[in-house]
C-alpha positions in Angstrom: -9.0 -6.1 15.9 -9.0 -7.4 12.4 -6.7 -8.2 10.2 -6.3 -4.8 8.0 -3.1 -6.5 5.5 -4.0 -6.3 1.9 -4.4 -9.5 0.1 -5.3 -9.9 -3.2 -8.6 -10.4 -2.5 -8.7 -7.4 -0.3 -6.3 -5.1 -2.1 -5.1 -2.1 -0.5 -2.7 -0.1 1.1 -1.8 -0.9 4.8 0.8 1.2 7.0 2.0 0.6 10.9 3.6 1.5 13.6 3.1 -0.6 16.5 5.5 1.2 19.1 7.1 4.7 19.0 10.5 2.7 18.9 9.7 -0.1 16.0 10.0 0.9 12.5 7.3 1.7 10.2 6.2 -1.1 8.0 4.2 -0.7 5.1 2.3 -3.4 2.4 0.3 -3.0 -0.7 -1.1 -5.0 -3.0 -3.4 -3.8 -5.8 -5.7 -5.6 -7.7 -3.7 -6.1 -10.9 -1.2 -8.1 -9.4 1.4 -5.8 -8.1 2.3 -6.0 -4.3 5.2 -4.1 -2.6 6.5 -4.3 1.1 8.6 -1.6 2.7 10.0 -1.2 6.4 11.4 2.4 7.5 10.3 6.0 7.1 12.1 6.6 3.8 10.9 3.2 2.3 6.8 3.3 3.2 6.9 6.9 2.3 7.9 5.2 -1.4 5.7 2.7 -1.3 2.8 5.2 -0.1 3.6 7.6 -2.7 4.2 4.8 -5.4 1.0 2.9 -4.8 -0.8 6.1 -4.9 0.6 7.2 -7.6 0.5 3.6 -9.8 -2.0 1.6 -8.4 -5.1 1.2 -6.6 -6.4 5.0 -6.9 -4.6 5.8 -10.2 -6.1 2.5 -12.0 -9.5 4.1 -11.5 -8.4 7.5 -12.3 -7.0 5.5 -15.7 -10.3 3.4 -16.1 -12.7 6.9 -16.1 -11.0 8.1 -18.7 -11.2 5.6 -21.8 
């Protein structure tokens, strides 16, 4: 399987849950620099909702409109 963690080559979102009894974990790096780890439902729900909201999809929603 390959490796699916953001870089900042390879920015992105990435979310996982290997085992019904580990912890979510969550990393995201976008391509302005910004990059954000969380562990725990409450905390990669943030982060999802954050990078969503901030980075990677919003800086293109922010780049089609200038």
């Amino acid at each position: 399987m390959a490796d699916l963690t953001p870089t900042p080559d390879r920015p992105g979102l990435h979310v996982s849950k290997p085992s019904p009894n580990a912890p979510p974990t969550g990393s995201a790096v976008c391509h302005c620099g910004a990059t954000a780890t969380a562990t725990g439902d409450a905390q990669v729900k943030a982060l999802v909702e954050g990078y969503t909201s901030n980075h990677g999809p919003a800086h293109h929603r922010t780049e089609a409109r200038r």
